[in-house]
N, C-alpha and C positions, 0 to 999 in steps of 0.2 A: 757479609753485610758490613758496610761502611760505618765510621762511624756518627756520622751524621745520619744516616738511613733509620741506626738503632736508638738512636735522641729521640729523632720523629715518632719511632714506634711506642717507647717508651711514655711517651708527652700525651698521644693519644688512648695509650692504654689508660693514662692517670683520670685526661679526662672524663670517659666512659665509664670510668671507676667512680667518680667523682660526681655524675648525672645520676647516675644508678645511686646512689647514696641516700641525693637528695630526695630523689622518689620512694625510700626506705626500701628498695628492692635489693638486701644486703647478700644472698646469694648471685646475684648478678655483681655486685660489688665487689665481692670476694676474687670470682674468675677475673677479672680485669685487674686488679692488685697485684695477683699471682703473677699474671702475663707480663704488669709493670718489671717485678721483683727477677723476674728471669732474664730481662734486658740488664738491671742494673741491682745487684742481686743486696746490696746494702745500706740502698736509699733510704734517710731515714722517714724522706715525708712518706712512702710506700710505702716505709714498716708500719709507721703510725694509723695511715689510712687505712693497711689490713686488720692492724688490730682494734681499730674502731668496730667496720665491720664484722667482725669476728665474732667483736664483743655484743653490738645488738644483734644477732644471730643467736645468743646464748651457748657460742662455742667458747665458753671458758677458758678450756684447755689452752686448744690451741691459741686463743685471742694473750694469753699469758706468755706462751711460749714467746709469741711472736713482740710483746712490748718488754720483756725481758732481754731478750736480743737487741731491739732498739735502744736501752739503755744503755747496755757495753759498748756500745757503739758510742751514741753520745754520753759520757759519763755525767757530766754537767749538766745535763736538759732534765729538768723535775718533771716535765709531762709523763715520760713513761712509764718513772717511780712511781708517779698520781695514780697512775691508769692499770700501775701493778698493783695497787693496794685497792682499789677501786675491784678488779676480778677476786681477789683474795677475800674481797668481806661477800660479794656473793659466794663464795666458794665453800664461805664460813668459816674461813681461817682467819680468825682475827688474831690473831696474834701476830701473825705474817704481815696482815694487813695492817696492824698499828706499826709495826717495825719500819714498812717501806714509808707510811704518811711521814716516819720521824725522820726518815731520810731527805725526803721530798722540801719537808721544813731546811732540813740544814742545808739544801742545795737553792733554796729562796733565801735564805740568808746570805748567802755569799754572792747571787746576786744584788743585796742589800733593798730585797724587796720583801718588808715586814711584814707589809697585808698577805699577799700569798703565803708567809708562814704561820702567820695566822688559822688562815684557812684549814691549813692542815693538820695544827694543833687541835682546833676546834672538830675537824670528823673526827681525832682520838678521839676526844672529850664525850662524843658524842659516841662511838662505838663501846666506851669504857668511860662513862661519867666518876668514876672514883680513884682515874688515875691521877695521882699527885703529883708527880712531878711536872706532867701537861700543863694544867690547872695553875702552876703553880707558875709556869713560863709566861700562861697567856694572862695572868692578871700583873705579873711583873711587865710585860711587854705593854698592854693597855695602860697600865700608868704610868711609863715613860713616856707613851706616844697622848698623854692628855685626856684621854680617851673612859674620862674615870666613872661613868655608871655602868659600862664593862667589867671594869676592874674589879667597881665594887661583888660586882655579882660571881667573879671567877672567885675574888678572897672567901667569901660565905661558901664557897664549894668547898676550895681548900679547908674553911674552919671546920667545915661539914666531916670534911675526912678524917681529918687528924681528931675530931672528939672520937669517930667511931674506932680509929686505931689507940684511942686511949690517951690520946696526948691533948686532955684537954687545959694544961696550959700557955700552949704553943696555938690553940686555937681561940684563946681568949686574945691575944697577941695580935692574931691574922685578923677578925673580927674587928677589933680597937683601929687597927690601921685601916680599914675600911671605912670605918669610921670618922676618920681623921680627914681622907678623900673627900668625902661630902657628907660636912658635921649637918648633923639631923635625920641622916637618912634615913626613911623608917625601917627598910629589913635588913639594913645590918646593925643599927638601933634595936633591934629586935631579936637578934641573935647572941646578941652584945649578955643582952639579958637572959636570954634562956642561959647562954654560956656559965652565969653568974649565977643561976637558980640552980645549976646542976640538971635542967630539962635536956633532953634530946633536939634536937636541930633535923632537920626535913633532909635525908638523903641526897645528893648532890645532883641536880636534872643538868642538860644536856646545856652546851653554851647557847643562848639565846640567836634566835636567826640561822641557825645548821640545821638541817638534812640532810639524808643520804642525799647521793649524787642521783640526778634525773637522766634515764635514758630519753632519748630522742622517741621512742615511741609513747614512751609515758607525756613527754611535753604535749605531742599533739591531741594525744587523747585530753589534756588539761583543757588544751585550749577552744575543745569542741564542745565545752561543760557547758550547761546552762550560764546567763549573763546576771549578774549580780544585779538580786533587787533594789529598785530605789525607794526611798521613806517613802512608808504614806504619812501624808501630814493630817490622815482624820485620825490614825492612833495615836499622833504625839499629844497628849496628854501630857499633866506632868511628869521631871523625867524620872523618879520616883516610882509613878506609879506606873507606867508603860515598861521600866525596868522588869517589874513585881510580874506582870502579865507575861512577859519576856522571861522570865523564871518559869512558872508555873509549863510552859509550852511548852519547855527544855526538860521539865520533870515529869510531864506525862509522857513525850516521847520516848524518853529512860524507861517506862511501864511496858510501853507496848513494844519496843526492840526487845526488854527483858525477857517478854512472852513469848517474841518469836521465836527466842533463840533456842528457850525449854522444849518450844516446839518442833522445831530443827528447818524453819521456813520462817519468810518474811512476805508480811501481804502488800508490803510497798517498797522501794529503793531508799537506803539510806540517805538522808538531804546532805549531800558536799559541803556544805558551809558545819555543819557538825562535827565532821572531823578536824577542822583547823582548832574546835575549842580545847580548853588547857582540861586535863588529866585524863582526856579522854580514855587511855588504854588501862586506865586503874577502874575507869567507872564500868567498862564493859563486864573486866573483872568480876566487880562486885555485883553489878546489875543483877547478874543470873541466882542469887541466893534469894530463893521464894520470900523466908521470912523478912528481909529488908523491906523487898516488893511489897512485900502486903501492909508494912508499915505505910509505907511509902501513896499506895491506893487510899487507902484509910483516910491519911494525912489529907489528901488534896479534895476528899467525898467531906471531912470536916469544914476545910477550908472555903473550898462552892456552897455549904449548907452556911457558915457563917459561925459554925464550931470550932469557935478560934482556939478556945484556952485546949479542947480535945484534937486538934488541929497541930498546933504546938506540940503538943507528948509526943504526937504521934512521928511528926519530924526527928523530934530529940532521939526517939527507936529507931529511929530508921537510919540516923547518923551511927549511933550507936552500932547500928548491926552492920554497919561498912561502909555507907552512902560518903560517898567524899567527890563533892562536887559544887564548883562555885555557884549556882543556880538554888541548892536547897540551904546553901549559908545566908545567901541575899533573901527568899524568902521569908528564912525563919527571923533572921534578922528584923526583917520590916514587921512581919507580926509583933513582935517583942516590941519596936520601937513603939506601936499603935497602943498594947498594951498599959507602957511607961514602965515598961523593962530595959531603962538604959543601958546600964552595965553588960547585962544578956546581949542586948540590939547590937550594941558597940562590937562586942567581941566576934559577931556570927558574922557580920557585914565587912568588918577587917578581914577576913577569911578570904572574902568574895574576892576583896580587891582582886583584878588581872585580869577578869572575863571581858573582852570587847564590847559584848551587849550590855554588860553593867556595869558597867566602873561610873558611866556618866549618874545612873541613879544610887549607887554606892557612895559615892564622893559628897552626893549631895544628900545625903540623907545622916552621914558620919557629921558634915558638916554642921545639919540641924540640931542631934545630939550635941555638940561641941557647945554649938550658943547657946545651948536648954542649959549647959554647965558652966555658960558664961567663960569661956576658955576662949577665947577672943584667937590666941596666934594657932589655936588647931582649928578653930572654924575657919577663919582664913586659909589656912591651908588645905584642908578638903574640899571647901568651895570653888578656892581658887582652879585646882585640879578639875572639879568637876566644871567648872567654865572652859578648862583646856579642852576638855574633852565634847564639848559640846560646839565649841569654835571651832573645832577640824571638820564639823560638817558642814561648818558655812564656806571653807575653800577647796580650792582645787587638791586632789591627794599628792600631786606634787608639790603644792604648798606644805601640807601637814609635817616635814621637817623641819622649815624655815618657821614655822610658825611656835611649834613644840618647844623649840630653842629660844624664843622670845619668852614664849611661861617659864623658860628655866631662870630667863633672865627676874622675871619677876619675881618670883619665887623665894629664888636665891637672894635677894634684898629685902623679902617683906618683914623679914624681923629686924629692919632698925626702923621700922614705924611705931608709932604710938601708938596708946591705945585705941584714941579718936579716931587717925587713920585704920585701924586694923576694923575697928565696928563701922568707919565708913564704906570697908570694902566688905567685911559681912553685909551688911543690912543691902547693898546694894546690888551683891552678887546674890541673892536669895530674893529678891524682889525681882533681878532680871529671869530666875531660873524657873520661878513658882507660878504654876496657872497653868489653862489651856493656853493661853497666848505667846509660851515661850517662842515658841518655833518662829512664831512672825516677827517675834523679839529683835531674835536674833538675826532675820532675813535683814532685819530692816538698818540693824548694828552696822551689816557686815558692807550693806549698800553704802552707806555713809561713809565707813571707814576707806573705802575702795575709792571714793570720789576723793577723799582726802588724801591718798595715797599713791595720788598716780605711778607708772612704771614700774619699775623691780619693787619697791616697799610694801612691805605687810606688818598692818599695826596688829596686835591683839586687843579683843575688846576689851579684856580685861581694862588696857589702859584706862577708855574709857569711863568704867564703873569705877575707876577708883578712886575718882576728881568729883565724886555725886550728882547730882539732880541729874539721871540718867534723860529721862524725860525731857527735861529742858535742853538739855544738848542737843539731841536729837532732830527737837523740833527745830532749836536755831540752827543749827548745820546743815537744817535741810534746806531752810529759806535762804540762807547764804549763799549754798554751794544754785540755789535755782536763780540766782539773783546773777553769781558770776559767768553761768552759762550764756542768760542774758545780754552778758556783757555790760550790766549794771554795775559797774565797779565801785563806784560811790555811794552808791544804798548798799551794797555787801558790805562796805566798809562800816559804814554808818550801824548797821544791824549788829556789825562783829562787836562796835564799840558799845552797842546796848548789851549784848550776851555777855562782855566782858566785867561788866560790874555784875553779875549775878557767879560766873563761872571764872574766876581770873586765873587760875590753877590749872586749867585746859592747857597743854601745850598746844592739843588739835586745833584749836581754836588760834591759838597766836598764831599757827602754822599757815594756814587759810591766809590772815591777813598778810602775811608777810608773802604770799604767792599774788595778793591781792594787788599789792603793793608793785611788787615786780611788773604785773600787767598794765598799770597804771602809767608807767615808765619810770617809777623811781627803783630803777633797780639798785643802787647804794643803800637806798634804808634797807630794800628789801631783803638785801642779802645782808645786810648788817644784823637780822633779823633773825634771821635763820639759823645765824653764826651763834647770835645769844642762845635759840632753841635747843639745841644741837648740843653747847656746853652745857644749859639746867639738865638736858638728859642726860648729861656724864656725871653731873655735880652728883645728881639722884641717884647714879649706881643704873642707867636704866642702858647698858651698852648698846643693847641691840639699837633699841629707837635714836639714840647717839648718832650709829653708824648711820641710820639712815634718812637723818637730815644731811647730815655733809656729805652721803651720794645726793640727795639733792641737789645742794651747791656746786656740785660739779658737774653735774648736766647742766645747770644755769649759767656756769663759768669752768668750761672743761683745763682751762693754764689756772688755775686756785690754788696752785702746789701746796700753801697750809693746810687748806681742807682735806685735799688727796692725802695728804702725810699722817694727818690726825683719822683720815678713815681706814687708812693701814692699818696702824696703830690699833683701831678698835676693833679691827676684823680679825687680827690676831690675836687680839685678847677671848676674844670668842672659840678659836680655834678653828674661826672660818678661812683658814689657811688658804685655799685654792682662790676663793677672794681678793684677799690678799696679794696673793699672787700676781694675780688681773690688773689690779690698781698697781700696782710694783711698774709691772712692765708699761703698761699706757706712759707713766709716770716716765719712765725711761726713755720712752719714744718721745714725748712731749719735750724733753730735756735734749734731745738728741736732731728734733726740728729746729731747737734755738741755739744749734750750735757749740751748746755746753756736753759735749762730752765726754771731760772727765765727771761732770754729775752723773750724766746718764750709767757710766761704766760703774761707778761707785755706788747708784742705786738697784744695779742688777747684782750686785753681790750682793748687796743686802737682802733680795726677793732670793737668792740662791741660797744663803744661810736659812732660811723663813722656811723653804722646800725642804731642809736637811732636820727641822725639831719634827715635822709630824707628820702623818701619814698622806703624802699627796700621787696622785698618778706621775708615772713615771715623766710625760710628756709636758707638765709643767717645767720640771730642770731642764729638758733639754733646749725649751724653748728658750728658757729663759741665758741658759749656755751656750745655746747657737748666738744668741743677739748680743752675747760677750766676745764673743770668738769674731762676729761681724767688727764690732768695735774694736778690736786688738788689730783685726788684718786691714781695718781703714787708718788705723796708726799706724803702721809697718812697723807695730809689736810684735814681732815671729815666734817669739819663741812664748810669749805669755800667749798669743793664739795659739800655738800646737800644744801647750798644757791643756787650754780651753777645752781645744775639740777632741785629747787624750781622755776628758773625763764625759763626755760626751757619747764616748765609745767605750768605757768601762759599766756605764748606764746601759746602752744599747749597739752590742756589738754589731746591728746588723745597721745603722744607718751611714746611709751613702754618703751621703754630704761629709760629715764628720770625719769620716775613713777617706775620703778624696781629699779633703783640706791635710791632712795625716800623713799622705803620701805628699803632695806638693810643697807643703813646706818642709817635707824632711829637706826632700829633694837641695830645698833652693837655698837649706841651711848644711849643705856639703855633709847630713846624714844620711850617707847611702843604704848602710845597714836597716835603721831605722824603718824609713820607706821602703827598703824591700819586704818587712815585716809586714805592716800594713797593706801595701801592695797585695801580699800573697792572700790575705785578709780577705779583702777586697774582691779578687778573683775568683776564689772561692768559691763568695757565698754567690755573685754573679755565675759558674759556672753548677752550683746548686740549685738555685733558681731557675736554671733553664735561660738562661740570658748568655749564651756561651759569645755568641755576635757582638756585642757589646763589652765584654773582658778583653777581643783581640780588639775593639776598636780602641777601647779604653788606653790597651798597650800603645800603639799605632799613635796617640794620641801624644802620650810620654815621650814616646820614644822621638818623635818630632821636637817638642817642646824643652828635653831635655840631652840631646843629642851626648854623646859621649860616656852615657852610664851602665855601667857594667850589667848590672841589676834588671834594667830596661831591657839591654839589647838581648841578653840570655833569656829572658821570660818569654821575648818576642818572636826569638828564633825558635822556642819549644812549640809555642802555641802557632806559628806558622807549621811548625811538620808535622801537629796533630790534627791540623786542618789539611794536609795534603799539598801543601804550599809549598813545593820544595823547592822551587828558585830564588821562592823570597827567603823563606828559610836558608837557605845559604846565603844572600847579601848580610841578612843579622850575622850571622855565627864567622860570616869574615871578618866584620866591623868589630864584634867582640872581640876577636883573635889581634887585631891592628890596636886595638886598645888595650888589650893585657901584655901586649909585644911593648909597645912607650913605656907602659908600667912595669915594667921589669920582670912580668907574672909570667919568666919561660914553662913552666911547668904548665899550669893553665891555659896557655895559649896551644902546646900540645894537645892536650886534651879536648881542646875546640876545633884543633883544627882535623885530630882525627874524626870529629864528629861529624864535620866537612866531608870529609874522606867518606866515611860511611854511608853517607846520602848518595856516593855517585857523581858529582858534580861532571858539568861536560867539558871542563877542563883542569880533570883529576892527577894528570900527570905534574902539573907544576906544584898543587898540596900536595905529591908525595915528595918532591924532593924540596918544597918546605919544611915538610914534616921529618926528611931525614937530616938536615939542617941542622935545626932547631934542638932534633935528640942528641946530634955530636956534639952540639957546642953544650949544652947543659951536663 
C-alpha cells in the first residue's frame, strides 16, 4: 500500500470515527480509531480521539492506558495530563488524580497560560478543599492577575486551614490581607473576627464556579431538562415577603423528600433547580434525622396557624437538631424581625445571605434593620445590594456581568458620601423596593434607562435613586425622551431645562440634553457637553459611567483620540482589559489611516503591555502582535518584525502566518539555520494536519523564490522522493550537490550525490565517476 493510499485510509478512518462520536455511538467510535491507529500507529489526534471514546464508554482502563501513551508522546500537551487525571478521579484515585492536575497546571504555565492553570488548581481544590498549598497558589495567582473577590475567598480557605492545623496566627495574617484586598468586605471582615474571638471558621468549600468535568452524555441529557420558569409577576409582592413564601416552599419540600427517603421511595422527581441550591449535600444529610423533621413539621403547622412566638422555638430545635440551610435562617429571621427581635433577625438572615431566591429579600430586609438602628452606611449598603439583585432581573443574563461591576462601582465609593447623601439613597432605595408595585417599578426604571442608553451602555438604577425624587425623573424623562422621538427638539429641550431646576444633579438628565443638542446640529456644545458629563463621573469616583460617556463621544466623533485615550484609561482601571484592548487597536488603525505610524506602532505596544498585567484570551496578543509585525514589515524593519512574529509563535506555535513570516524573513536576512528551524516547524504541523499537498507546495514555493539555499533544496528533494517523484527529486538533490560543490562542502556533496546514486538516475554512470572523483580528491 502506497503511501498516499494509507493517508486516505487513515483520513477516512478518522472521519467515521469522528461522525460516530458525534452521534454518541462510542463503540462504533472506538473500531474506526483503532483502524485509524493501525495506519498511523502514533497519531496523537487518534490517541486523543480513542481515548475520548474509551472514556465515554466507561472503559477506564483502557481509555487511561491510551491518554497516558499520548502524553509521552507529546510531553508538553496538558490535554492528556487533563484527561489522565480526569479517568483517575472516576477511578477514585485521587491522589494520582490531584498529582497529574498539578502537572497539567505546570505544563499551562510554561505555555504562560494562567487561566488554564487556574482551572486545574481549582478541580484540586475542588477534589481536596483543604489542600494548602493549591489554595494558597490560586489566591496568590487571583491577586496578581487583579482578580480580587477570588482571591479574597481562596485566602479565607487558606485562613480556614491553617486555624484547623493550629496555626492560628498565620491565619489571622492571611485573613487581614484579605482584608486589605477589598477593605470592608463582609466575610473576610467576618472571619477577621471569629479569628480574633478564638471561634472556629467554616471548613474550606470548593473554589467558587468548579465542578467535576461533564461527560458529553451528561451535557445532553442537561440540555433535554425542563426550561427555566419565568416570574410570575402576580407573586411579586414585596420582595420580602415573596422571599419569606420562597422559604417556606423550600422547607416543606425538605419534609416531604425527608419522608421519602425513611421510606426508601419518592412519590415525585426531584425539581432540578434544587440541586443547584448552596449546602445541598449537608441538608440531605441531616434531612433524614426524624427528630429535626418533627421539629421542623411543627415549626411550619405553627407558622400557617399564626403561632409565631411557638413557630420560632420550634425552628430554633430544629436548627438545633442539625437543619443548616439558608431558607430556615431567612425565615426565622423574618419572624424575629416582625417580632422586634432585631439583634436575633440580624444574625439569622446574615446566615441566609448566598441563596439565589433570597439575597434580593435578605438584603432588603438587613437593610430595614440597619435604618430601624439608624446606621445610615450599613443600610446603604444592604439596600444598595438588594437593588443589585433585583436590577439583574430587568436585563438580559448577558448583561448581568456588565451590570454587577457597575454596583461594584458604586458601592466601592458610597462611603465617601454624607450622611444626606447615604439617607438620600436609603430612603430612596426602600421607597423603590417596598410595595406590590415594585416589579412595574422597576420595568419601568429599566425602560427609561435603555432609552437613555442607547448601544453598548448600561446604567444601573441605582444611579438613578441616588439623585432623589425618583418619581419626578421618571415622569420628566419620559416626556423628553417622547418629545425627542417626535423630533420635537425644542420642547425636549425646553422641558429638560424645567426638570433641571428641580433635579440639576441628574447626570441622565444633562445626558439627554447634550444628545439633544447634537441632534439640533450644534454638535460643538453637544460634545462639549458630554465631555464635562463624562469627567463629574470620574471626579465622583463613578468609573464605570465615566467610561461610558466617552464611548459615547466616540461613536459621535470615531478620530476623538483624547476621548479614546481617556476611555482606555478607564477601562483599565476597571480591569475591563479585553475592552481595553479593542479601543487600543481601533486607536492604532485610526493612527495608521493618517499616516502616523510611528503612533500607531507605539500605541500597539502599549495595548500589548495592557495584555501581559491580566488575564485575557490568548487571541487578543496575537492580534494585537500581528498588526506590529504588519507595521515593522511596511517599514522594512526585519529584524524588529521577525522578533514580532518570534513572540507570536512562542503564544501559539501552531499559527501559519507567523511561522511563514519566520521562515521568509529568516531567509531574506541570510539566516539559513534559523528558517530551516521554523520551516521544519512549519511542515510538520501542515504534514500533521493532513495537508501534506501544501508543505510540498509550500517548499516548491521557497525554493523558486529563494533559489540557491541549501535548506530549501534538501527538504525539496526529501519531500519529492516521499511522494514518488523521483525525477524531480534528483533535479533538487543535483542542485543541492552544485551548491555544496561552490561551497567547498566536498563531504556533503558526496553524501548527496550518493543519494543520487541510490535513486537509479538514468544517467547513473556519470554520478559514479563524480562520486569517485569527489572521494579521491577529498
Amino acid at each position: 500500500m502506497g503511501m498516499t493510499e494509507r493517508q486516505e485510509l487513515f483520513e477516512e478512518s478518522m472521519r467515521l470515527g469522528h461522525s460516530a462520536a458525534w452521534d454518541l455511538q462510542w463503540d462504533r467510535a472506538i473500531e474506526y480509531y483503532r483502524k485509524a491507529l493501525a495506519l498511523k500507529a502514533d497519531d496523537p489526534g487518534a490517541l486523543t480521539s480513542l481515548g475520548l471514546a474509551l472514556l465515554e464508554s466507561e472503559k477506564y482502563q483502557e481509555a487511561l492506558e491510551v491518554y497516558q501513551h499520548a502524553a509521552k508522546l507529546a510531553p508538553d500537551d496538558p490535554v492528556p495530563v487533563e484527561k489522565t487525571s480526569e479517568i483517575l478521579e472516576l477511578m477514585k484515585q485521587i491522589d494520582s488524580a490531584v498529582a497529574q492536575r498539578t502537572a497539567a497546571a505546570e505544563l499551562h504555565l510554561k505555555r504562560r497560560d494562567a487561566d488554564k492553570a487556574i482551572d486545574n488548581w481549582s478541580q484540586i481544590a475542588r477534589m481536596v478543599p483543604g489542600e494548602l498549598n493549591t489554595r494558597t497558589k490560586l489566591a496568590m495567582t487571583f491577586e496578581r492577575l487583579g482578580r480580587k473577590r477570588e482571591a479574597v475567598y481562596e485566602y479565607l480557605a487558606v485562613a480556614s486551614i491553617l486555624q484547623t492545623d493550629g496555626k492560628a496566627d498565620r491565619a489571622k495574617d492571611v485573613a487581614e490581607r484579605a482584608l486589605r484586598l477589598i477593605p470592608g468586605e463582609k466575610e473576610a471582615a467576618r472571619a477577621l473576627r471569629f479569628l480574633q474571638q478564638g471561634k472556629s471558621l467554616p471548613p474550606p468549600s470548593e473554589p467558587r464556579g468548579t465542578t467535576a468535568p461533564l461527560r458529553m452524555d451528561q451535557v445532553k441529557d442537561y440540555l433535554k431538562a425542563g426550561e427555566v420558569e419565568e416570574i410570575d409577576d402576580s407573586q411579586q409582592a414585596d420582595p420580602e415577603t415573596t422571599a419569606q413564601a420562597r422559604a417556606l416552599t423550600i422547607l416543606a419540600g425538605l419534609i416531604f423528600e425527608g419522608s421519602d427517603d425513611e421510606n426508601g421511595e419518592r412519590s415525585s422527581p426531584i425539581d432540578m433547580s434544587e440541586l443547584t441550591k448552596s449546602r445541598i449535600s449537608q441538608e440531605r444529610k441531616s434531612v433524614g434525622q426524624p427528630q429535626m423533621l418533627r421539629y421542623l413539621g411543627q415549626a411550619i403547622d405553627y407558622q400557617t396557624h399564626e403561632n409565631i412566638p411557638q413557630a420560632i422555638k420550634q425552628y430554633e430545635s430544629a436548627i438545633k437538631a442539625g437543619l443548616d440551610h439558608p431558607a430556615v435562617y431567612y425565615n426565622l429571621g423574618i419572624l424575629l424581625k416582625n417580632q422586634g427581635d432585631q439583634e436575633g433577625a440580624t444574625k439569622y438572615l446574615t446566615q441566609s445571605l448566598g441563596h439565589p431566591d433570597l439575597d434580593l429579600g435578605a438584603n432588603l430586609a438587613l437593610g430595614r434593620l440597619a435604618r430601624m438602628r439608624d446606621d445610615l452606611p450599613e443600610a446603604a449598603r444592604f439596600l444598595l445590594q438588594a437593588l443589585r439583585y433585583a436590577d439583574t432581573l430587568s436585563v438580559d443574563e448577558n448583561q448581568s456581568g456588565d451590570l454587577n461591576q457597575l454596583y461594584d462601582t458604586i458601592m466601592a465609593t458610597m462611603s465617601e458620601g454624607d450622611d444626606e447623601t447615604l439617607s438620600q439613597i436609603v430612603e430612596n432605595t426602600l421607597s423603590f423596593l417596598s410595595g406590590p408595585e415594585w416589579l412595574e417599578r422597576l420595568r419601568q426604571a429599566r425602560r427609561q434607562l435603555e432609552g437613555e442608553s442607547e448601544g453598548a451602555d448600561l446604567v444601573p438604577i441605582a444611579e438613578m435613586l441616588a439623585v432623589g425624587g425618583t418619581e419626578r425623573i421618571l415622569q420628566a424623562i419620559g416626556r423628553i425622551d417622547d418629545l425627542v422621538k417626535s423630533k420635537k427638539y425644542e420642547v425636549a429641550m425646553e422641558e429638560a431645562m424645567l426638570a433641571l431646576d428641580h433635579i440639576p444633579g441628574y447626570l441622565g438628565l444633562h445626558l439627554r440634553m447634550a444628545e439633544i443638542m447634537i441632534r439640533q446640529g450644534n454638535t460643538t456644545g453637544g460634545m462639549t457637553k458630554l465631555r464635562i458629563i463624562a469627567k463629574t463621573h470620574h471626579v465622583r469616583g463613578e468609573i464605570s459611567a465615566s467610561s461610558n460617556v466617552y464611548a459615547r463621544i466616540i461613536r459621535h466623533s470615531p478620530i476623538d483620540i483624547a476621548a479614546r485615550n481617556q476611555l482606555i484609561d478607564l477601562l483599565a482601571q476597571q480591569d475591563r482589559t479585553e475592552e481595553a484592548l479593542k479601543q487600543y487597536l481601533d486607536l492604532a488603525e485610526l493612527y495608521r489611516q493618517m499616516a502616523e505610524i510611528d503612533s500607531a506602532r507605539a500605541t500597539l505596544e502599549d495595548a500589548y503591555k495592557l495584555s501581559q498585567l491580566g488575564p485575557v484570551s490568548r487571541e487578543w496578543k496575537i492580534k494585537t502582535l500581528d498588526m506590529m509585525g504588519d507595521i515593522d514589515l511596511s517599514r522594512l524593519d526585519l529584524r524588529q518584525a521577525l522578533q514580532t512574529f518570534e513572540e507570536i509563535c512562542e503564544i501559539d506555535p501552531q499559527n501559519e502566518k507567523a511561522r511563514s513570516h519566520l521562515i521568509d524573513l529568516n531567509l531574506r536576512l541570510g539566516q539559513e539555520e534559523q528558517a530551516a528551524v521554523a520551516l521544519d516547524i512549519q511542515l510538520d504541523h501542515l504534514v500533521q494536519s493532513n495537508h501534506a499537498l501544501e508543505a510540498l507546495t509550500l517548499l516548491e514555493d521557497l525554493a523558486r523564490e529563494y533559489p540557491g539555499k541549501q535548506a530549501l533544496h534538501s527538504r525539496l528533494a526529501e519531500a519529492y522522493r516521499a511522494a514518488g517523484r523521483t525525477a524531480d527529486a534528483i533535479a533538487q538533490y543535483d542542485a543541492l550537490g552544485e551548491i555544496q560543490l561552490d561551497a567547498g562542502q566536498t563531504k556533503d556533496a558526496i553524501a548527496t550525490i550518493q543519494t543520487i546514486v541510490d535513486l537509479d538516475p538514468p544517467n547513473i554512470d556519470g554520478y559514479h565517476d563524480l562520486l569517485r572523483n569527489l572521494k579521491d580528491s577529498a
